[in-house]
C-alpha positions in Angstrom: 0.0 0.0 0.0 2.6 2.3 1.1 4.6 1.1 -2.4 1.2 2.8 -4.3 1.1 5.8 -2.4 4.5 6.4 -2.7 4.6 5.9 -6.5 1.4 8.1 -6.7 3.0 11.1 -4.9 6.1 10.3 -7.6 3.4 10.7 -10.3 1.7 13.7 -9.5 5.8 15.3 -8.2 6.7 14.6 -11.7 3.7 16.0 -13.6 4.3 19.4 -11.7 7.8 19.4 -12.3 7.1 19.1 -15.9 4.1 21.4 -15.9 6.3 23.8 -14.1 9.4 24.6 -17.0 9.5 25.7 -20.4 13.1 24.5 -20.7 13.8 24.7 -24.3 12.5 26.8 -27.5 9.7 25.1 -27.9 8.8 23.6 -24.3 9.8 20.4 -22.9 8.9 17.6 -25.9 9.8 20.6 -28.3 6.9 20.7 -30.1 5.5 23.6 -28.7 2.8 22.4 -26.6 2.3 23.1 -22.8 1.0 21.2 -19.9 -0.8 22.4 -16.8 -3.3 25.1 -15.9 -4.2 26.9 -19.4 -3.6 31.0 -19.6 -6.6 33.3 -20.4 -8.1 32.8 -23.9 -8.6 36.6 -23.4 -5.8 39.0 -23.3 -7.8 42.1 -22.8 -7.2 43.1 -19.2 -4.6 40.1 -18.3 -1.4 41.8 -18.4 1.0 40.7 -15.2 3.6 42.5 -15.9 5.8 44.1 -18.5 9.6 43.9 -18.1 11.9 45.9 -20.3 14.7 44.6 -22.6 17.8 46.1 -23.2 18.2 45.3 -26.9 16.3 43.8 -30.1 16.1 39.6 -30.0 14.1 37.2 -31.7 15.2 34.5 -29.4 12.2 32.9 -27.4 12.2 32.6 -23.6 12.8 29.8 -21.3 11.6 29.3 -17.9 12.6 26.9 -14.6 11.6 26.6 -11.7 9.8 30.4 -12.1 12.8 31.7 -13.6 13.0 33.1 -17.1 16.1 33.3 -19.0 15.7 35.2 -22.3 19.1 36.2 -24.7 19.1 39.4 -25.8 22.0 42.4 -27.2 22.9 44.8 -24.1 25.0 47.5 -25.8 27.2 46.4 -27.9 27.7 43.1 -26.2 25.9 39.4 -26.7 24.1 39.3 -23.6 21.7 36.9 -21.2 18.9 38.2 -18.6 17.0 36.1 -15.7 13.8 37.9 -14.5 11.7 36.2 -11.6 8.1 35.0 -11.3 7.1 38.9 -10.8 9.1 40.4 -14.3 12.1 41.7 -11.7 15.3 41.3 -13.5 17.8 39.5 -11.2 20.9 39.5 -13.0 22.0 39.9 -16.4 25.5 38.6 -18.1 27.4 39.7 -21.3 29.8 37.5 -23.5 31.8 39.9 -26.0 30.9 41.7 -29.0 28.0 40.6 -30.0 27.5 40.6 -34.7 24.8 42.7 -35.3 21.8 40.5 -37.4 21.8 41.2 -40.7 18.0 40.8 -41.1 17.0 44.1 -39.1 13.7 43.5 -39.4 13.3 40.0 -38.8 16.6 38.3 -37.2 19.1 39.5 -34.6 22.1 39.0 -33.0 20.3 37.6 -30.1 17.9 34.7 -32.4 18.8 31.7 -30.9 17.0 31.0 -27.3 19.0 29.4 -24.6 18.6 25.9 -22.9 18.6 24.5 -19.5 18.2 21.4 -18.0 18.2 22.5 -14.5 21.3 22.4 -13.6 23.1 24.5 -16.2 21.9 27.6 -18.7 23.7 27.3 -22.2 23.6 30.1 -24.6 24.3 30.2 -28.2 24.9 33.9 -30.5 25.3 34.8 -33.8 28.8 35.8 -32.8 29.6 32.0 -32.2 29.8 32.3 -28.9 28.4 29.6 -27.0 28.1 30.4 -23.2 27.6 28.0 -19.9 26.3 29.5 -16.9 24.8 28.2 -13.2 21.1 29.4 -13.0 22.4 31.9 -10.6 24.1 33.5 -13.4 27.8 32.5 -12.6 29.7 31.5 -15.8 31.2 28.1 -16.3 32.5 28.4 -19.4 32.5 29.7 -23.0 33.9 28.9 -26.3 33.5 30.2 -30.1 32.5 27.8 -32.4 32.9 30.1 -36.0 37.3 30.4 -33.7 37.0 27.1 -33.6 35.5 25.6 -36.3 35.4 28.3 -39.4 32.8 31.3 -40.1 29.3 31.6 -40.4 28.2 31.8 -44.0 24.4 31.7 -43.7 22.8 34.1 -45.7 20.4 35.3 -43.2 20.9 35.5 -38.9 21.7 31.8 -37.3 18.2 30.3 -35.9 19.2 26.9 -34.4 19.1 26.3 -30.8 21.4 24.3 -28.7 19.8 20.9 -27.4 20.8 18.3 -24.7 21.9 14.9 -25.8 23.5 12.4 -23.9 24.2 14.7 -21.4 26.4 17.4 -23.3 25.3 20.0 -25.6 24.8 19.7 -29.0 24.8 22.2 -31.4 23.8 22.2 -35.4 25.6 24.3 -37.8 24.2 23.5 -41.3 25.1 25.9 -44.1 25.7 25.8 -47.6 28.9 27.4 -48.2 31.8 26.5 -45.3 32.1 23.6 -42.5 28.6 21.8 -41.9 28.7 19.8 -38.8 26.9 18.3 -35.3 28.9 19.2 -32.3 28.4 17.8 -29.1 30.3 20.0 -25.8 31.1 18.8 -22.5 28.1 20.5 -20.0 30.7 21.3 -17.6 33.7 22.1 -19.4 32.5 23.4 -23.0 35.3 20.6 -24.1 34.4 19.2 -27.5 33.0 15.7 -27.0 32.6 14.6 -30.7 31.8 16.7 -33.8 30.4 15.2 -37.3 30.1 16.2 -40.4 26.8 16.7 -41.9 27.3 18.1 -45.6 25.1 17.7 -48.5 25.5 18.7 -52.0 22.4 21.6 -52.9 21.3 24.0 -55.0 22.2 27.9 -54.4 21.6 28.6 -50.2 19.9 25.5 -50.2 21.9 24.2 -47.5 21.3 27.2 -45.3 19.4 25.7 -42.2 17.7 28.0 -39.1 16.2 24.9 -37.9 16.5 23.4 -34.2 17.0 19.6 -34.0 15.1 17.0 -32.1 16.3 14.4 -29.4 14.3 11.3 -29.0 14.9 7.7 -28.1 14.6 5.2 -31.8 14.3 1.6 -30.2 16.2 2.6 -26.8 18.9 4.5 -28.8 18.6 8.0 -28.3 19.2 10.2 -31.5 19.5 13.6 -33.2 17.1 14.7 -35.6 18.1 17.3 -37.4 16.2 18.8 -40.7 18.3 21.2 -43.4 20.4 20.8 -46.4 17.3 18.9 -48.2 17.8 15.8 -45.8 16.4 14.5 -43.1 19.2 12.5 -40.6 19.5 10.7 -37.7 22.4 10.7 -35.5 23.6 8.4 -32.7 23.8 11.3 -29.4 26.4 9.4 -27.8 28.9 8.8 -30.6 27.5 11.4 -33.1 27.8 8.7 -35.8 25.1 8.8 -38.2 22.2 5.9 -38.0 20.2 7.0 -41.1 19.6 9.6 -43.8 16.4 10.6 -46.0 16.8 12.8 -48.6 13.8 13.7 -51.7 12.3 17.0 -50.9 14.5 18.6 -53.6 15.1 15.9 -56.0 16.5 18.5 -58.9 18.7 20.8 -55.9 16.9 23.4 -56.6 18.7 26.8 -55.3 16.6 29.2 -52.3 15.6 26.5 -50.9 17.1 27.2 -47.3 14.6 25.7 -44.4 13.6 27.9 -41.6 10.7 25.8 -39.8 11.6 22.9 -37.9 10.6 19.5 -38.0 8.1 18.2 -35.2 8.7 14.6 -33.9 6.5 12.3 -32.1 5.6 8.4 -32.0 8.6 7.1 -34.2 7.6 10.2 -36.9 8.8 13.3 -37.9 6.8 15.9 -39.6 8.6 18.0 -42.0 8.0 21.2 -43.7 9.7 21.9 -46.8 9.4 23.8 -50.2 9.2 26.8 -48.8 6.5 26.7 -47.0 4.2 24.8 -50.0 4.8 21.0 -48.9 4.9 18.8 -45.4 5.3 14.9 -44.9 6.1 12.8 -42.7 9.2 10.7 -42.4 9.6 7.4 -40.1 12.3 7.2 -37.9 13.2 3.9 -37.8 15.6 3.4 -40.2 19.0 2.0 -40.8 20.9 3.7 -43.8 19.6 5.9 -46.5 15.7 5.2 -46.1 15.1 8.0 -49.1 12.9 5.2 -50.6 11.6 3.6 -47.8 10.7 5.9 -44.8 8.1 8.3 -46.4 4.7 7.7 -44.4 2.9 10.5 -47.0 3.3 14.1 -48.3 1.4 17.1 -48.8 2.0 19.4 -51.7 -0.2 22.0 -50.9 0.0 22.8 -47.0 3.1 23.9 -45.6 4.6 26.6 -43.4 8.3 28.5 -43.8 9.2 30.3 -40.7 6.6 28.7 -38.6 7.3 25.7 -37.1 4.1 22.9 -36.8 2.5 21.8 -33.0 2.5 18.3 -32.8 0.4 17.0 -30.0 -1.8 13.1 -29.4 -2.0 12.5 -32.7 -2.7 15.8 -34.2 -0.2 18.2 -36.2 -1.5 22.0 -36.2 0.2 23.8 -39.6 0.0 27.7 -39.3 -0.1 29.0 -43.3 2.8 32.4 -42.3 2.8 33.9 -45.5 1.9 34.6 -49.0 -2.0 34.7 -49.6 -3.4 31.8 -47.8 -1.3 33.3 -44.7 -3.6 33.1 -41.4 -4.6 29.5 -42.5 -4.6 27.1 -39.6 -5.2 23.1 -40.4 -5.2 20.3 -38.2 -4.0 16.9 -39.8 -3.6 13.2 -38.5 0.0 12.9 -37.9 -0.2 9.2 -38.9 -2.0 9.4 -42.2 -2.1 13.0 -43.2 -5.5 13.2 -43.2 -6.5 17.0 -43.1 -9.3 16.9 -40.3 -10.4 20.8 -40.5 -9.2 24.2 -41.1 -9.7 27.5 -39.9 -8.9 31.0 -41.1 -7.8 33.3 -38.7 -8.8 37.6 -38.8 -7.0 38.7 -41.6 -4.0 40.9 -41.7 -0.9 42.2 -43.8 1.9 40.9 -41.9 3.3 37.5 -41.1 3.7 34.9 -39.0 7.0 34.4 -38.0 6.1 33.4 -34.5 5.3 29.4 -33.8 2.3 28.6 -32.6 1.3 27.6 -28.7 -0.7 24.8 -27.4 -2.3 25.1 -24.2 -4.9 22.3 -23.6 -7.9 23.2 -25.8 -6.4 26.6 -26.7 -4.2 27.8 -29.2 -2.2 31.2 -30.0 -0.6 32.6 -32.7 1.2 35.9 -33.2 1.4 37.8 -36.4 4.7 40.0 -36.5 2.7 43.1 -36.4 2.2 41.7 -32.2 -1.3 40.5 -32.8 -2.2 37.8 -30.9 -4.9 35.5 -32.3 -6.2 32.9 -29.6 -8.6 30.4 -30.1 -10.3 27.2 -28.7 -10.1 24.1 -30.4 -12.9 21.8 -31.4 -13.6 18.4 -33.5 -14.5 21.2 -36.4 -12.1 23.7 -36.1 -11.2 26.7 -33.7 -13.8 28.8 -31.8 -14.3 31.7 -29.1 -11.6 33.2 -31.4 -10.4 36.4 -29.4 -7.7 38.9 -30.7 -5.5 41.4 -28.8 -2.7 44.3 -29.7 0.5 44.2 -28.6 1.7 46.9 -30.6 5.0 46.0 -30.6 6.6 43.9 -33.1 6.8 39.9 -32.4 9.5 37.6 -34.1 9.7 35.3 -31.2 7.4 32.6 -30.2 4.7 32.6 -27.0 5.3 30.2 -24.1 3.2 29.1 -21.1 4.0 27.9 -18.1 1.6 27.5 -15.0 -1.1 29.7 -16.8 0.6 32.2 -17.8 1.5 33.6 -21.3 5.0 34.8 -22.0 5.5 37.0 -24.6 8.8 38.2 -26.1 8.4 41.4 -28.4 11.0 43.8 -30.0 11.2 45.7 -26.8 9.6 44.2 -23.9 8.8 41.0 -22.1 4.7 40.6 -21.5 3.4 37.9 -18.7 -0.3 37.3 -19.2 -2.3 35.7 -17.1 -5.5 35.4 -14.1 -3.4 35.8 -11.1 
């Protein structure tokens, strides 16, 4: 009896602990879903608190154990902030001069968002610099991986976050022109661990990848799933060795074709948008070798998304339309057979979505770069109680929630929404 009790109390510790962080870009399975109490469908009259920033970032915020750690430019310098549960700013930290973004409008210097796993905070800058700090903001370590390893030749600002993986950090640098690799660094010494190569030929920039990878367990090995360079790949997170490849969505290497929106994985698949926003399919990941022939489970040539990255969640795989003239277009699909299942459209509007979406329980959000948040509750036929609200402030970076509360990162500000 006591056995069950015990293991009940373990049950419930766990779920909060879960419900409780936003550890990673997007959440803890990185498919931008959160657990736990939902926040307000309802902006209008919710805000918490407003925090200023020091600089311009794209980069999402993380959160742990009601901390929030958000990258971002102070002065000159590539820089890291931790506010607490009220939006009071505890300590900040710089690492050297920061490169300024090259996409003014739309990227940074600051576009990566850090990682935690509770026991260290690793950041990761345009500049190269990858920094290791405590969660009390002492510093650990830092290295440069463009010193180390050659420059950064991506055409637009670097948009891959560092991941966990066997216990060290692992990093993706996949570009066109220049070194392509996986590197994996020692979490308490920054000291390289293994680094592979992971070049394809392309077309033109078509090996330009913003994309963050994935780190799930493939019949009790746990891998790397990375997406960019036209190929899918699979990587053993101990070794770095790579387990399986699948290539096809671009057949003829056809140039522009740089990826921006990450995969979403989930029950032995991954879901992949490609084309530029105009396809998705979905790719098995239990292969052995190149499983270009093999591993497709279906494909969509007329639903995609570009800069924003799918939700994944039981089943389901939510694809926000960003741009061009279907932009605003929300579809839910049946991860396993592609099925589409229903569609939405949300208020109409001239900008963008360069923001991913959020699921919380029932409810969705989506932010259009001009800051307006669309919210909405999901049924068996589509979205309802849709509700929208102003920022008015620019929004490159994606919402979070943790413990019903919205987190918003703008060009100026941090937002916290929510009923308390």
């Amino acid at each position: 009896m006591k056995t069950k009790i015990f293991a009940a109390c373990l049950t419930i510790l766990t779920a909060g602990l879960a419900a409780g962080n936003w550890p990673a870009w997007r959440g803890d399975g990185s498919n931008g879903v959160a657990t736990g109490k939902n926040p307000p469908l309802d902006l209008a009259g919710k805000l918490l608190w407003k925090a200023e920033l020091p600089g311009r970032g794209c980069s999402t915020p993380i959160i742990w154990d009601k901390r929030l750690f958000v990258t971002s430019p102070i002065e000159d310098q590539d820089g890291l902030l931790a506010f607490d549960h009220s939006g009071k700013e505890l300590w900040r930290r710089t690492f050297g001069a920061l490169t300024p973004g090259r996409g003014q409008r739309v990227g940074s210097s600051s576009n990566s968002s850090p990682v935690t796993d509770g026991g260290v905070l690793v950041a990761y800058f345009k500049s190269g610099t990858v920094a290791c700090l405590d969660l009390d903001g002492k510093p650990l370590w830092q290295i440069n991986l463009q010193e180390r390893y050659g420059k950064d030749t991506l055409w637009w600002d670097q948009g891959t976050s560092p991941v966990f993986a066997a216990g060290n950090v692992v990093i993706a640098v996949m570009q066109t022109d220049g070194e392509s690799y996986l590197v994996s660094l020692d979490r308490k010494t920054g000291k390289e661990v293994w680094k592979t190569p992971r070049k394809y030929q392309t077309g033109k920039e078509s090996g330009d990848a913003y994309t963050t990878p994935h780190v799930v367990k493939v019949n009790g090995v746990e891998q790397i799933i990375s997406w960019g360079a036209d190929h899918l790949t699979g990587h053993d997170a101990i070794s770095g060795k790579l387990i399986w490849e699948c290539g096809g969505f671009n057949p003829q290497r056809t140039g522009m074709q740089r990826v921006i929106a990450s995969a979403v994985v989930a029950d032995g698949l991954a879901v992949v948008p490609f084309n530029r926003g105009d396809a998705l399919a979905a790719i098995r990941l239990d292969g052995s070798g190149d499983v270009s022939e093999t591993h497709w489970v279906w494909r969509n040539d007329k639903l995609g998304s570009d800069a924003s990255s799918p939700v994944l969640h039981e089943g389901r795989v939510y694809v926000l339309k960003d741009g061009g003239p279907q932009r605003g277009r929300l579809t839910c699909l049946d991860a396993k057979t592609g099925k589409p299942l229903w569609e939405s459209t949300l208020p109409k509007g001239p900008q963008v979505y360069y923001s991913s979406p959020l699921l919380a329980g029932d409810h969705i959000y989506c932010v259009r770069e001009d800051g307006m948040v669309i919210s909405g509750k999901i049924t068996k036929d589509g979205l309802a109680e849709v509700k929208t609200h102003p920022l008015e402030e620019g929004v490159i970076a994606s919402p979070i929630s943790v413990g019903g509360r919205l987190i918003l990162r703008t060009d100026k500000s941090l937002l916290c929404y929510g009923e308390d």
